[in-house]
N, C-alpha and C positions, 0 to 999 in steps of 0.2 A: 473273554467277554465279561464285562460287568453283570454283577447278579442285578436283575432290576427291581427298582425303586417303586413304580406304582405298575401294579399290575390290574387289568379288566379281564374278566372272566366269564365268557358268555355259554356257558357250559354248569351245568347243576352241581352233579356228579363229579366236576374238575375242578369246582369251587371248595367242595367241602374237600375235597384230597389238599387243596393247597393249603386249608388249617390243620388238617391233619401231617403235614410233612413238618409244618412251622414255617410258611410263607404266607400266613393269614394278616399279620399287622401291612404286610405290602399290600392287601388287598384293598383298592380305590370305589371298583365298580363292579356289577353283578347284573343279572338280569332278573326280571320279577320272579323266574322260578327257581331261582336260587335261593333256598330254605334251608339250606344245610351249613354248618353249624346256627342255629336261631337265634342262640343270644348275639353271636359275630357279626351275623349279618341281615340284620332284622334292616340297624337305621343305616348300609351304606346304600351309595347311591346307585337308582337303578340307570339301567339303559334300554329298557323295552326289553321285549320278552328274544326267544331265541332263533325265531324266524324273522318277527321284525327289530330289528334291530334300534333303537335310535343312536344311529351316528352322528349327531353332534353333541350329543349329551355326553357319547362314547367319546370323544375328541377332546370336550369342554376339560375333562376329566385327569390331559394330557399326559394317558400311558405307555411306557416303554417297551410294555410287554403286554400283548395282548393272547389270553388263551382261548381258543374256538375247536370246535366238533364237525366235522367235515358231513356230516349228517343231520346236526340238529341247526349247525346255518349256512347262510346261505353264502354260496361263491363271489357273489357278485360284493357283498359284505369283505369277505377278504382281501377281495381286490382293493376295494376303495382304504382299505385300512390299510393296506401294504404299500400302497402309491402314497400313502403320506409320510414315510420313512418308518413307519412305526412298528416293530419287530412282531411278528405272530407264531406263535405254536401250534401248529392242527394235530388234532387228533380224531382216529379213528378205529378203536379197537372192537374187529368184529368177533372173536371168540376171547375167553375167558382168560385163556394166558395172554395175548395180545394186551392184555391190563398192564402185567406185570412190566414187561418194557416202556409204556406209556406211563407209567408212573417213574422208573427210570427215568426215560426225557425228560419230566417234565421237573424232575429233580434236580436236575443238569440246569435244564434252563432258568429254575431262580435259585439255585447254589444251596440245595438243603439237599443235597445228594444222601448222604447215611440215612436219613430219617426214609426218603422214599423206596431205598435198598430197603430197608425193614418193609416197608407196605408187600415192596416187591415179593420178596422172598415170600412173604404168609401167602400172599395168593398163588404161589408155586406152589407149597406145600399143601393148600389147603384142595387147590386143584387136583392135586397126583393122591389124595387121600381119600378124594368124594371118588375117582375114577375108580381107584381100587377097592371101594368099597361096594360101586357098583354093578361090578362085573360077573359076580355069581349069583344076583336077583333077577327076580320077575321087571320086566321093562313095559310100564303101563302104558296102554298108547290112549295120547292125551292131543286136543287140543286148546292149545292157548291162545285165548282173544284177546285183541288189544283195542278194538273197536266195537261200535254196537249196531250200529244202523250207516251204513252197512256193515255186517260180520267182518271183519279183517281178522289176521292170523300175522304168525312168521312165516318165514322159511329154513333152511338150514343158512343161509349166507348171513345171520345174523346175530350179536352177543345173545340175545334172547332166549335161542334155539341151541345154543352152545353151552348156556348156564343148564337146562333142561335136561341136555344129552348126558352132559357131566356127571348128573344126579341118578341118572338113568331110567329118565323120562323118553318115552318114543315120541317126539313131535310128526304126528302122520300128514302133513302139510311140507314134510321139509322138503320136499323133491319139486314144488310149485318155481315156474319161473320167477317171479316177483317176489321181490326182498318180502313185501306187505302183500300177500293175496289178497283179491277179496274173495268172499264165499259169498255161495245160495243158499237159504237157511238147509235145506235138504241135504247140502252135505254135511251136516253136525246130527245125521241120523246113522246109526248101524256102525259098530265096531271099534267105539269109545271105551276108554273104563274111566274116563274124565273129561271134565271140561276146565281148565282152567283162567277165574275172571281177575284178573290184575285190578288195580285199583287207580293206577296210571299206566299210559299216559289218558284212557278214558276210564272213569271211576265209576266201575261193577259194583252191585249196590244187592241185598239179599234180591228185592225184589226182580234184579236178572238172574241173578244165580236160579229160581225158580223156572220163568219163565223158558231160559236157555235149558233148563236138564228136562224139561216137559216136550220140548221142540227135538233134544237129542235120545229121547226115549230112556234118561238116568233117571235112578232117585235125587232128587233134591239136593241131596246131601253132596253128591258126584258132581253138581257145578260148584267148587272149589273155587271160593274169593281168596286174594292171595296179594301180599304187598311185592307191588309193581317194583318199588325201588330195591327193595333186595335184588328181585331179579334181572334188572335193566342197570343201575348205576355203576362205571364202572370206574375202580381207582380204589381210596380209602376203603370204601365199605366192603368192597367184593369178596374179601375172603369170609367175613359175615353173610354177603349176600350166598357163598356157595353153602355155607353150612343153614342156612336158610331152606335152602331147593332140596337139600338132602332131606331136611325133616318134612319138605313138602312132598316128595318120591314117597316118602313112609307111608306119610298118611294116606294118600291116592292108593298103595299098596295094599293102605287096609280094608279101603271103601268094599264095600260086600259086592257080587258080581251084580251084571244089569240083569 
């Protein structure tokens, strides 16, 4: 199969991996929250954001290859993309080594194969070295918000909860049916040693971090603002995003008790 020529990428996280492999000059189209690399892809064009998509701007675009996130769009988007002969990639890595192969395919598919084997490999490595690292410590049990009003969480079925576990975070939410719970403020009461507030995909700001350790009976200090993309994006950054979570496990480790 031909490595292609213009690629769309409606995926964050899958964007900046494709400059990081060296498939970024094939890069046509992006979505508006594609920020990664900035100086790269400040001026290309967009195509709506990652739920809505604009398909004829994605079309106008006319690419060969198009790469999507089985979670961040929408099916009914792939459809219509695949019915017009146009080749597409999904991906959907729910834990942390699930990156590693996804960056393999995705290396496959526009023919920078060694360079994505290198991504691959660091996030093997770096994976099997946060596990080992955290298997003789204290395991804080934390929860992590991704939402405000209403409280949402993870669960275990999700990269989120996996980068967390890695570190040897207790996610005490992982056992909830729902990929995204929602919670009642009541339960972020009794048997915390954290709260942790991402900054995406909703952005925690001091004045929640307050607010939430007051509601959960912490000090202040114990709602923990903390970048969302280390934790969530996965592909290029992820073996930075694991050694990221490790030094966030330390510090939650140090927080003084409630």
């Amino acid at each position: 199969m031909d490595a292609p020529a213009r690629i769309v990428c409606l995926c964050p996280s899958i964007t900046e991996a494709l400059f990081a492999i060296g498939a970024g000059d094939r890069v046509v189209g992006v979505t508006e929250y594609c920020v990664h690399p900035q100086e790269r892809v400040a001026d290309l064009p967009k195509v709506g954001g990652s739920k809505v998509v604009d398909l004829d701007a994605l079309f106008e675009l006319a690419p060969d290859l198009v790469v999507m996130n089985e979670e961040e769009n929408r099916i009914e988007d792939f459809e219509e993309i695949r019915e017009r002969g146009i080749r597409v990639l999904r991906t959907f890595p729910k834990t942390v080594l699930d990156a590693a192969p996804m960056m393999r395919e995705l290396g496959r598919a526009v023919a920078c194969e060694e360079e994505a084997e290198r991504v691959a490999r660091a996030i093997e490595s770096a994976a099997a070295s946060a596990r080992a690292g955290a298997k003789e410590t204290k395991r804080p049990r934390v929860a992590c918000l991704v939402w405000m009003r209403p409280f949402m969480t993870v669960n275990a079925d999700t990269f989120l909860h996996d980068m967390l576990d890695l570190a040897g975070l207790e996610n005490v939410f992982a056992s909830r049916p729902e990929r995204y719970p929602r919670l009642e403020p009541a339960e972020l009461t009794g048997g915390l040693d954290a709260v942790l507030l991402p900054n995406e995909p909703f952005e925690f700001v001091p004045q929640h971090a307050t607010e939430i350790a007051a509601l959960a009976g912490l000090p202040t200090r114990s709602a923990v603002l903390c970048d969302g993309q280390y934790l969530t994006w996965y592909g290029s950054r992820t073996p930075d995003g694991i050694a990221y979570t490790v030094r966030l496990a330390q510090r939650v480790r140090a927080l003084p008790a409630a």
